[in-house]
N, C-alpha and C positions, 0 to 999 in steps of 0.2 A: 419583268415578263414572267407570265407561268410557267410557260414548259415550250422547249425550241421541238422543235418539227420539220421535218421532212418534207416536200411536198414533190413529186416526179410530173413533170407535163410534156406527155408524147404530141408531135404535130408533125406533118411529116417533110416542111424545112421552115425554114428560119430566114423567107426572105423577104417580102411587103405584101400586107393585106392586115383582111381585121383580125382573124384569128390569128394571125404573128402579132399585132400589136395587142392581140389580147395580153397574148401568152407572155410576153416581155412585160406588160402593166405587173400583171398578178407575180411574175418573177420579182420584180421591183420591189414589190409592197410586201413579198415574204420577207428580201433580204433586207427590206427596211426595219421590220419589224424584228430581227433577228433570227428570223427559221431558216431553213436551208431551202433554196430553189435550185430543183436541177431539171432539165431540158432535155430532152431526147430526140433530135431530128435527124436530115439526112446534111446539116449545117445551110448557111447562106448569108446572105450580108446581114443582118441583125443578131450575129453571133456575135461579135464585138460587142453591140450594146450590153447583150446580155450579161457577157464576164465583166463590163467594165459595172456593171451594176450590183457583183455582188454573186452572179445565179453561177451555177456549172452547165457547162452545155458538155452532151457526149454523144458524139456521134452514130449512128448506125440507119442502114436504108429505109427508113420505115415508111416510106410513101410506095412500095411496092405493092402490088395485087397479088402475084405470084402466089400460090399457096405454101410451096417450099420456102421462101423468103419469109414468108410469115412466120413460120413455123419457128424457124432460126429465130425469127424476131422475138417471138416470145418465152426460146429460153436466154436470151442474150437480157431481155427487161428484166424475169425472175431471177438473175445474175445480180443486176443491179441493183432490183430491190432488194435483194437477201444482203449483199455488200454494204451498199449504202444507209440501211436499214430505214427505208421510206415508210413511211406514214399513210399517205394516200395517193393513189395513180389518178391524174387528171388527163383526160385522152381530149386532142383538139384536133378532129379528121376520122374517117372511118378505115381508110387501110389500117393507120397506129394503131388505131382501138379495138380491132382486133385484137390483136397482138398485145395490147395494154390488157384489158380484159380478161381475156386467156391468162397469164402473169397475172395478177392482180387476185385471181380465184386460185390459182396455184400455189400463191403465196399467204392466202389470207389478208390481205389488203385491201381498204377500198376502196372503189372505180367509181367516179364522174365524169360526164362528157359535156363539155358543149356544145352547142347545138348553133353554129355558126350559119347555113345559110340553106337554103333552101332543097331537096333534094328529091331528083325524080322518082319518081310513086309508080312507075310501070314497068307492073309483073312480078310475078312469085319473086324470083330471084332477085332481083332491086330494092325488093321490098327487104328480105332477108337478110341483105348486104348491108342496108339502112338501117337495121333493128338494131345492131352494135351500140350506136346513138341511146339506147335507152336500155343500153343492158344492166348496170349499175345501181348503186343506192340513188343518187341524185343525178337528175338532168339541168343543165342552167342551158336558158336561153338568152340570147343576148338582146331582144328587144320584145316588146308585144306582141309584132308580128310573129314572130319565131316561137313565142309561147301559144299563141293563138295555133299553129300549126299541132304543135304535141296535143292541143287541150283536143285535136283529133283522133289520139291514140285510143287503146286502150283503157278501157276504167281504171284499171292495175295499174297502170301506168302515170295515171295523173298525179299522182298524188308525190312523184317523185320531181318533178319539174317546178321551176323557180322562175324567174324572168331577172336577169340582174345586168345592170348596165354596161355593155364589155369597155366603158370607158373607165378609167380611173382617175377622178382630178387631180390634176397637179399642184403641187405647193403642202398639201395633206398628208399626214402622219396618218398612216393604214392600219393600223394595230389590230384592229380589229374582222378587217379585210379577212384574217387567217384561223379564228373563232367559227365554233360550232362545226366544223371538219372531225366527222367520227374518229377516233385511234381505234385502231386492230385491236380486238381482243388480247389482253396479255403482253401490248405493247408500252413500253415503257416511258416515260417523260424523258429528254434529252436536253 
């Protein structure tokens, strides 16, 4: 292996749906690969998988709106990241990502979101609450349709979004699953 890495993915629990089964695939296929996957939710039943897989799950509310929650949120992440010395922040849900984002520029670290499902388009404030989604270096969407969506964005913006399959086949050695993930300036191989 080249160099082990860090990988942090905020979502804001860990119970059933596709962005929880994203989130555990891409867990999986770090600690398969040898990097370190840690997880950030409010916990749920697919905690289990995840530690039995390998990832670290740590708890904290991040599926809050509250602004003061968030706020907390985001020095409690740049706690994490400085500790744990992460790599890249991958945000799955827009209250997290918030808070992932915020952390993430705080720390000099870089923010990817996925771009899970669908989300309401009315009014200033929705929209602004939405942008989170594409505040980062890279946006992945988990199918065509979902890229078909962003390719609505901004020109600025296109050029950060990918379409990649939120499935992971089973039986497969992922090694490469974890390639081409920028490192922070100045950060080091582990």
């Amino acid at each position: 292996m080249e160099s082990r890495f860090t990988v942090l993915q905020v979502i804001p629990r860990m119970r059933s749906g596709g962005a929880e089964l994203g989130c555990l695939q891409v867990a999986v296929a770090l600690a398969d690969a040898g990097h370190r996957a840690l997880v950030v939710s409010e916990g749920g039943r697919m905690v289990g998988a995840l530690e039995a897989a390998g990832a670290r799950h740590i708890a904290l509310p991040l599926s809050s709106k509250n602004p003061l929650r968030m706020r907390f949120n985001t020095r409690a992440l740049c706690e994490i990241i400085r500790r744990e010395n992460v790599d890249v922040v991958h945000a799955r849900g827009r209250a997290p990502a918030w808070s992932a984002l915020s952390a993430a520029r705080s720390t000099g670290i870089p923010f990817v979101a996925t771009y899970h499902s669908e989300y309401s388009e009315r009014g200033r404030i929705k929209n602004l609450y939405n942008s989170v989604m594409v505040g980062g270096e890279k946006v992945i969407a988990v199918s065509d349709h979902m890229g078909a969506l962003w390719n609505r964005a901004p020109a600025h913006r296109r050029h950060r979004s990918g379409v990649r399959s939120r499935a992971i086949q089973s039986g497969r050695r992922h090694r490469q699953s974890s390639r081409g993930i920028a490192r922070a300036p100045g950060r080091e191989a582990r």
